[in-house]
C-alpha positions as a printed NumPy array, in Angstrom:
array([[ 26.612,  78.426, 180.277],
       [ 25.198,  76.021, 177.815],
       [ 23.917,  76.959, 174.39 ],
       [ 20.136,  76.956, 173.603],
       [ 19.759,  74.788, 170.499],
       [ 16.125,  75.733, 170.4  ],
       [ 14.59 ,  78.816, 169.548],
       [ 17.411,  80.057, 167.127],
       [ 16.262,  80.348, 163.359],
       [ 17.873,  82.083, 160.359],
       [ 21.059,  79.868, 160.291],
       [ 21.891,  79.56 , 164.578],
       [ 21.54 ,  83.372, 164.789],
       [ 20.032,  85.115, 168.33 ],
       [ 16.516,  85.738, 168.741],
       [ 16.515,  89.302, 168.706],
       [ 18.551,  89.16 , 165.45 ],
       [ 16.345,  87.033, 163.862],
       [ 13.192,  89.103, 164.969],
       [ 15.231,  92.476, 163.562],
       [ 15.425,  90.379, 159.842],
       [ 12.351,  89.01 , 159.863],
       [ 10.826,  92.292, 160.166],
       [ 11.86 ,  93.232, 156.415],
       [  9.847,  90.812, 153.823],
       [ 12.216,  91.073, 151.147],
       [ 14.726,  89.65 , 153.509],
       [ 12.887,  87.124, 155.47 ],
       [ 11.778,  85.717, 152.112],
       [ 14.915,  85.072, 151.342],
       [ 16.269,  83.848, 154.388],
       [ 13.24 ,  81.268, 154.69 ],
       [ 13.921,  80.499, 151.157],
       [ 17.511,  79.321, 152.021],
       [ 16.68 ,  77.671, 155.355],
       [ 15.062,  75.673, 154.206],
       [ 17.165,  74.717, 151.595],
       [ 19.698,  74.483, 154.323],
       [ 17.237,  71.678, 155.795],
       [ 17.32 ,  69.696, 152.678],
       [ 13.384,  70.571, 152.026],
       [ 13.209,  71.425, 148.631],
       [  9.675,  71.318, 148.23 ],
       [  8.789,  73.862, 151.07 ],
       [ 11.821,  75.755, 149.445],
       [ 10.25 ,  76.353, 146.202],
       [  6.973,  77.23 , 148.471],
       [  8.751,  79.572, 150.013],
       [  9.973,  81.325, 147.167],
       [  6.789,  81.459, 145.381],
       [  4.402,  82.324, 148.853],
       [  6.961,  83.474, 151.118],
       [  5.965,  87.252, 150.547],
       [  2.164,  87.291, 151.489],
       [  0.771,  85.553, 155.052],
       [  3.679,  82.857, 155.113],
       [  5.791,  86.213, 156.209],
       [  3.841,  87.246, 158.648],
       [  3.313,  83.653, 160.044],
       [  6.774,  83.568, 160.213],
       [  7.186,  87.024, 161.941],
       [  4.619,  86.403, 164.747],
       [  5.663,  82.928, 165.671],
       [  8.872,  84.164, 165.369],
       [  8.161,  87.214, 167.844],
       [  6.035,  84.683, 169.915],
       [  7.656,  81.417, 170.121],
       [ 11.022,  82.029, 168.982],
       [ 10.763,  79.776, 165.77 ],
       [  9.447,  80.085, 162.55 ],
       [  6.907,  78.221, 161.042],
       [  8.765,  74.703, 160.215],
       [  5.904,  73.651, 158.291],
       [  7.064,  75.333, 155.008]])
């Protein structure tokens, strides 16, 4: 069976993996942080790491939880 390319954030890891670590801010502010940097976006990077504790987290977790992505904006 194939791979799903979509729908896998935090560095190709599952869904419900990603849900389980995006649940604790301290580490899904640090895993945004580094995805992005991962993506070559250095300016949503530094976002990240300055915002990526207050709503940006729990954008992240409910798009995560509904959509199966993160917010790719920042």
């Amino acid at each position: 069976m194939a791979k799903r390319s979509g729908g896998k954030d935090y560095f190709g890891l599952g869904h419900l993996v990603s849900v389980i670590l995006a649940i604790f801010p301290p580490i899904a502010w640090i895993l945004g942080f580094l995805t992005r940097l991962k993506e070559g976006h250095l300016l949503a990077a530094i976002i990240r790491l300055v915002f990526g504790f207050t709503i940006v987290w729990i954008l992240d977790l409910v798009l995560l939880i509904l959509n199966g992505r993160i917010l790719r904006v920042l």
